[in-house]
C-alpha positions in Angstrom: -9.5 -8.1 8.0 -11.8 -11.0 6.1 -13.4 -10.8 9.3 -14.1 -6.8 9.3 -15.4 -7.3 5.4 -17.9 -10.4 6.5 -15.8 -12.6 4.2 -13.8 -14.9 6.7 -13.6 -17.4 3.8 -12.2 -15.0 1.5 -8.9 -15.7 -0.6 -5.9 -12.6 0.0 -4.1 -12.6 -3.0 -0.3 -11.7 -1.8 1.2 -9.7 -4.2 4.9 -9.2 -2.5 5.9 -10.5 0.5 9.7 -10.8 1.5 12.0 -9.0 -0.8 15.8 -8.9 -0.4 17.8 -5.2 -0.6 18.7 -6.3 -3.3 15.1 -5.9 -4.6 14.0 -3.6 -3.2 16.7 -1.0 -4.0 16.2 -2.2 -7.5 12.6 -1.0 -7.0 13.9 2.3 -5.3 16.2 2.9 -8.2 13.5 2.0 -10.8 11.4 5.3 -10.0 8.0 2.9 -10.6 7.2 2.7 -7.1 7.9 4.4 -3.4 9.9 1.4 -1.7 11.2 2.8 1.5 15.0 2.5 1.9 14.3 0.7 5.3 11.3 -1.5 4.4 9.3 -3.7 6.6 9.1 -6.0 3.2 13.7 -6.9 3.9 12.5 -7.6 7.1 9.5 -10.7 6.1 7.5 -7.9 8.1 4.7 -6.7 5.2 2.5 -8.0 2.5 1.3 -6.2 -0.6 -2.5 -7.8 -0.8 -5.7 -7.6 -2.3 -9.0 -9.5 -2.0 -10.8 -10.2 -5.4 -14.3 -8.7 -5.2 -13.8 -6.4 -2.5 -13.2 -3.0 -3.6 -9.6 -1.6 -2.7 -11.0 1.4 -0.9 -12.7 -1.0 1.6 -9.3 -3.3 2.4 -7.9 -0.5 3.3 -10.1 0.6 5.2 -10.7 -3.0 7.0 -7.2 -2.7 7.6 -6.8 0.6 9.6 -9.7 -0.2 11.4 -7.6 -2.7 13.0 -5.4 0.0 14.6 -1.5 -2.2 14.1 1.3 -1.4 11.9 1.2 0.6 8.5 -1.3 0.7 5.7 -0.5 1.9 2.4 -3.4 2.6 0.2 -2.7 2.1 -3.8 -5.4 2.9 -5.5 -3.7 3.0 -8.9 -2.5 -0.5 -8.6 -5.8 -1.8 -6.5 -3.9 -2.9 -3.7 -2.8 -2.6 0.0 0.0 -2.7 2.3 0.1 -3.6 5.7 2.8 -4.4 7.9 3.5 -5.0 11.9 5.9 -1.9 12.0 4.7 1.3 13.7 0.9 2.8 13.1 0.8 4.8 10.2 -0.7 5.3 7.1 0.1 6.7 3.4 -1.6 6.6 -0.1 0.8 6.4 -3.4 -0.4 8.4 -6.5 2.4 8.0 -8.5 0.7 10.4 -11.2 -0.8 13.0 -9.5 -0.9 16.3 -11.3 0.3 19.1 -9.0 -1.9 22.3 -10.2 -0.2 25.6 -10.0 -1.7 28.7 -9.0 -1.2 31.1 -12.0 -2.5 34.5 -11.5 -5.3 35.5 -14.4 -4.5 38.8 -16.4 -7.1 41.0 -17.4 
């Protein structure tokens, strides 16, 4: 991914790595985040990253253009996750307002 941003010499700041069931049902449980019940994180498959002074948007981006595993987009929390599981992709807005369609009266 450094490579796709022309910053091979970059630093990735991992923000989570491994987590035990433990964790990451406390996480589930919590409401604060969308853990998976099943996630690649138990398994030492994922990382939660980011790259100072490279926008979010752009890591992500880097990252599906690489065509492996999942990439979660966080845009909230400026970061990423990617993991060696199957090819797929998500974004988390934890606060996203769902607008109704209310009919006007005249």
């Amino acid at each position: 991914m450094l490579a796709k941003l022309n910053r091979p010499t970059s630093v990735i700041e991992i923000l989570c790595g491994y987590r035990t069931k433990e964790t990451n049902d406390a996480l589930r449980e919590s409401g604060t985040t969308n853990a998976a019940e099943h996630s690649q994180h138990i398994e030492g498959n994922a990382l939660d990253i980011r790259v100072p002074g490279i926008p979010v948007v752009e890591l992500r981006d880097a990252a599906l253009s690489l065509g492996a595993g999942g990439v979660g987009y966080y845009p909230k929390s400026q970061f990423i996750h990617v993991d060696t599981g199957p090819l797929r992709e998500w974004t988390f807005s934890p606060h996203r307002i769902l607008h109704s369609h209310r009919r006007r009266s005249s």
